[in-house]
N, C-alpha and C positions, 0 to 999 in steps of 0.2 A: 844109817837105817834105824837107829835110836828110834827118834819123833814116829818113826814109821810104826814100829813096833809097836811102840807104847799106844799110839792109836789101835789100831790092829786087837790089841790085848785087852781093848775097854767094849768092841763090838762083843753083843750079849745079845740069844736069840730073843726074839719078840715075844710079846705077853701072852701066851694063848689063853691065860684067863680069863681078860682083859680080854680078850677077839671073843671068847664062849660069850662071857656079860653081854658087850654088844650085838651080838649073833642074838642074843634071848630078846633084847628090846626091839632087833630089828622084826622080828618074828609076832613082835608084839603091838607092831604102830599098824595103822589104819587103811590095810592093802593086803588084796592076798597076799598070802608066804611065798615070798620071792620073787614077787612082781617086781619090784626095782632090777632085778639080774645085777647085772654086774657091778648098779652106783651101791647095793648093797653090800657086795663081796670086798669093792673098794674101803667103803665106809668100815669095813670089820678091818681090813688089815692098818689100816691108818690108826684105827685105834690100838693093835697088839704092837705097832710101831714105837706109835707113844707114850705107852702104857698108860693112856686116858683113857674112861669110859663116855667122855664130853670131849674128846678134840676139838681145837679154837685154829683153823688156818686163817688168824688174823693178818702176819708178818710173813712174805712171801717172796724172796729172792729170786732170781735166775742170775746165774754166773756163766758168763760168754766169756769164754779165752781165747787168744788171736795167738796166732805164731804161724812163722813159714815154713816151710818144706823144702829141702834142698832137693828132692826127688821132681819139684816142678821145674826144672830143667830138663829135664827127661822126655816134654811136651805130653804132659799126664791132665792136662787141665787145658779149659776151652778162653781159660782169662789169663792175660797176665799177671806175676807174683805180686805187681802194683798194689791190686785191688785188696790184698790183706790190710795197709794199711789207709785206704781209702775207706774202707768199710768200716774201719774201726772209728775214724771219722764221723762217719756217718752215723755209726751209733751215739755217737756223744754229742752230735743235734741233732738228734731224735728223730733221724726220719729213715730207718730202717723199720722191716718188718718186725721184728723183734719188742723195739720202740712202739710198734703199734698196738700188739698184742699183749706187750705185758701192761700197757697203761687200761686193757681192757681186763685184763685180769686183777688188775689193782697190785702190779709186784715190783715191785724194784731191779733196776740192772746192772749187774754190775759187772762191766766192762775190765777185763784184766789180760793186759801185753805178756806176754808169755816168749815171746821171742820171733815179733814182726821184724823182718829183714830193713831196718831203716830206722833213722832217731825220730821214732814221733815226735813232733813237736804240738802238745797237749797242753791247750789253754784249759783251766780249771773249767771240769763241764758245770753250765749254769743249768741243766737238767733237773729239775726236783726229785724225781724217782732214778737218776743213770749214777753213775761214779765209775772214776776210772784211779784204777792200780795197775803199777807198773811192778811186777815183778820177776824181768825179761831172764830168762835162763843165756840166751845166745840171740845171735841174731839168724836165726833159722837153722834147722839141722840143717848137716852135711845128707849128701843123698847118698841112699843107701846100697846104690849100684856099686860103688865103690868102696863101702866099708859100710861100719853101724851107723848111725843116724845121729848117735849121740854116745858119749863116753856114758860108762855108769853111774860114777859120781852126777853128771847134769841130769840122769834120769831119775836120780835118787832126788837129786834140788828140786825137778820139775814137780814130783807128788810134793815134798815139802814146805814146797811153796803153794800148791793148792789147798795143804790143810792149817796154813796160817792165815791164807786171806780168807776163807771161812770162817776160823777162829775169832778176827778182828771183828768180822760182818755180825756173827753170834753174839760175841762181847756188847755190843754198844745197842745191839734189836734183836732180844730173842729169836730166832727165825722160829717160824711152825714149820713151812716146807721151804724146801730148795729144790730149784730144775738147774738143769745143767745144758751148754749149749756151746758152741765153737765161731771159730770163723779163722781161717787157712789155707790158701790156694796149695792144690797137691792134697790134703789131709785126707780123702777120701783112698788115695790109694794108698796110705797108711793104713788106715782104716781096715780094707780090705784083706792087706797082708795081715795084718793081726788076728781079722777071724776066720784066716784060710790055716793060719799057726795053732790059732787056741780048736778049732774046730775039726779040723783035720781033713776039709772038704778042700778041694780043688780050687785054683786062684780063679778059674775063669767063670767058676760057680758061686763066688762068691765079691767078684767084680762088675760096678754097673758102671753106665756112662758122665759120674761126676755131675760133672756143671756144664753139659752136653755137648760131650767130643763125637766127634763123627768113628765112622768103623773103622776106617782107617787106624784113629790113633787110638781106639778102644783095646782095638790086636794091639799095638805097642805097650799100654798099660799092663795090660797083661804078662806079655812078655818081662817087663820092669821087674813086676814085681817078683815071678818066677826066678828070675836073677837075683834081685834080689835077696832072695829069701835061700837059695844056694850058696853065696858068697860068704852069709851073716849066720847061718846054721841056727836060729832060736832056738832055745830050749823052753816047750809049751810049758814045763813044768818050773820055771823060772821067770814071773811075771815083770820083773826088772827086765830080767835080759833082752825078754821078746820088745818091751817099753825103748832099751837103748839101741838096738840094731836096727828096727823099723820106723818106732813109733814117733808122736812130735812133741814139744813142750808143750803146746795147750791138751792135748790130751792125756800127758803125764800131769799137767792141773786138776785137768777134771778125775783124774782116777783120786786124788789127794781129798777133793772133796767131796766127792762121794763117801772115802772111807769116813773121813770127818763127821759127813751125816749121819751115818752109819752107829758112830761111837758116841754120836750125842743124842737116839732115839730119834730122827729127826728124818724123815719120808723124803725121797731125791726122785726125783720126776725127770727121769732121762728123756732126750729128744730124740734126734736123728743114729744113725750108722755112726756119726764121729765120739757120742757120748755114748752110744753103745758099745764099741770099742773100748771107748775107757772103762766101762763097764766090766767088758770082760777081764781087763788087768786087775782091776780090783777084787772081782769074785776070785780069781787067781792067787791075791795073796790072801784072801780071807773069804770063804766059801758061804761064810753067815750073812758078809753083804747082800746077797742077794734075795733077803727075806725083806730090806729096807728098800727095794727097787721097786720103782712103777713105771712103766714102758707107755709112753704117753701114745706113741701111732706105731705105723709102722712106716719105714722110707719108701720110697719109690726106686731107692736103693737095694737089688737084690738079696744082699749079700746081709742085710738088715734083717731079715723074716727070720735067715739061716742061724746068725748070732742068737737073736731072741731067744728060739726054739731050745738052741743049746743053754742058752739061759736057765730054760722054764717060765719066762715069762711072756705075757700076754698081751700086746696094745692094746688101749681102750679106745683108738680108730684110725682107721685108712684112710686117708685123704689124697694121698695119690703127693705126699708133700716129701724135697728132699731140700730143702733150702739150709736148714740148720740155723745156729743164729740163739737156739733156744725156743724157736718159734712152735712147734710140737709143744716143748716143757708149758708155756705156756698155755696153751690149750689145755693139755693133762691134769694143771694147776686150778684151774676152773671148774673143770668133772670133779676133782679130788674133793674142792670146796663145797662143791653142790649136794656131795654123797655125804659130808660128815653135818652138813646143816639139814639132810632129812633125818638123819641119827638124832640129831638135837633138839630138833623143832618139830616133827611132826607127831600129833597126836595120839597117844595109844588106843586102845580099843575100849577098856575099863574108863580113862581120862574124860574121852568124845563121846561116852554113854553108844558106843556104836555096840552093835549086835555081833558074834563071832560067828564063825562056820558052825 
């Protein structure tokens, strides 16, 4: 838990001076006071994030982690466990959603094995914006109807492996922002158990239909994870433990880099229910996290609104999307860039010779 810590102990609450400054220009460029709504409110917290009064979201990552679920034998998902690494496939010739989105957002992917159930065999991607890191904790948790998901040592490797491939990714291209994003057949009913733990609301209120199971195996899901979560007792006040009893290796990545953002000023544009869950592990071991959070939509995922809320934060749109992938971060990554380029570029009132109220 060292590297953990030592991250953990470098997050520092955001600039509110730096947010006042930006707040005063925004009040000052060429539109009523607070016509922009929220690309405004955005625009202020990227820059207390940064501690810039000019934020530059030139250098734009999103990090998709792949791993299995031993809980997808439980018949909790509409695909089979194949498709984890099928898909990761597919991201790294470019023809997933994610692939399409971030090349519209102008961001780089970067694809990292967390612990897909099989040896990928990964031809060097010839993708100009994708990369793939292999930093497999196991080959898929164990399912947690029968015991925790993962020993605590691999829950510990799984964050510390998330805050070194950001580290790497940092090192070689400053990032400005990072989105976070998944791909894992089962991870939604991780997902769920985690924010029915940190939240304290009911599993079935906080469970949707995945990658769309019929009612039948909806009731079973449910049931799963109710059992689950009696067998494995979390303690909400122990973000490991809730991590190694339920959780999966790519969501124990993305909790790693989220804190990583966190401790290097650097804004994380969370996507779906799967990085909002990691979300919450994180705000868990360190409550300042989520000042560096931006909630790109919300899922189509019930159990996504619930999390948020207990968050405190706010999507900046509903699209009715629960695909994951990063495909939200994506999107969020776009609004983020839009709001800090009217910060930047639009004309003040004095500047345009315009007239004031």
């Amino acid at each position: 838990m060292d590297k953990i810590h030592k991250i953990i102990n470098q997050i520092k609450p955001v600039n509110c001076r730096v947010m006042d400054r930006a707040q005063k220009r925004l009040d000052n460029l060429t539109k009523p006071l607070g016509s922009l709504g929220r690309l405004e409110e955005l625009a202020r917290r990227i820059a207390g994030i940064t501690g810039k009064e000019n934020p530059s979201l030139k250098n734009k990552v999103i990090f998709t982690m792949a791993a299995d679920h031993g809980i997808a034998e439980e018949g909790v998902s509409a695909y089979p466990q194949d498709v984890t690494a099928q898909m990761v496939r597919n991201f790294l010739n470019g023809g997933a959603a994610i692939n399409v989105l971030a090349r519209h957002a102008g961001a780089r992917v970067v694809v990292v094995n967390m612990g897909v159930n099989c040896k990928l065999k990964i031809v060097n991607c010839k993708l100009k914006n994708t990369k793939f890191i292999d930093r497999r904790i196991g080959y898929g948790t164990k399912n947690f109807t029968k015991g925790p998901a993962m020993t605590k040592d691999e829950a510990v490797r799984s964050i510390k492996a998330g805050i070194e491939v950001f580290k790497e990714e940092n090192r070689k291209l400053k990032i400005d922002i990072a989105g976070t994003g998944d791909m894992g057949i089962g991870n939604t009913t991780s997902s769920s158990a985690i924010t029915a733990i940190f939240t304290g609301k009911k599993v079935k209120d906080v469970t949707g239909t995945g990658t769309g199971i019929n009612a039948r195996a909806f009731r079973q899901k449910v049931k799963v994870i109710e059992k689950g979560i009696r067998l494995n007792d979390p303690d909400p006040k122990d973000a490991v433990d809730v991590l190694s009893k339920v959780g999966g290796f790519e969501i124990g990545g993305l909790v790693g880099v989220t804190l990583a953002c966190a401790a290097a000023g650097i804004p994380v544009v969370i996507d779906g229910f799967i990085s909002g869950a990691a979300a919450l592990i994180a705000c868990g071991l360190e409550p300042k996290t989520k000042d560096y959070l931006i909630a790109s939509h919300c899922s189509a995922e019930k159990g996504h609104r619930i999390l948020l809320n207990h968050l405190g934060l706010k999507p900046l749109f509903d699209l009715d999307m629960r695909l994951g992938e990063g495909t939200g971060a994506a999107l969020g990554i776009n609004l983020a860039e839009a709001s800090v380029k009217i910060l930047n570029e639009m004309a003040s009132f004095e500047s345009a010779g315009v007239s004031q109220k």
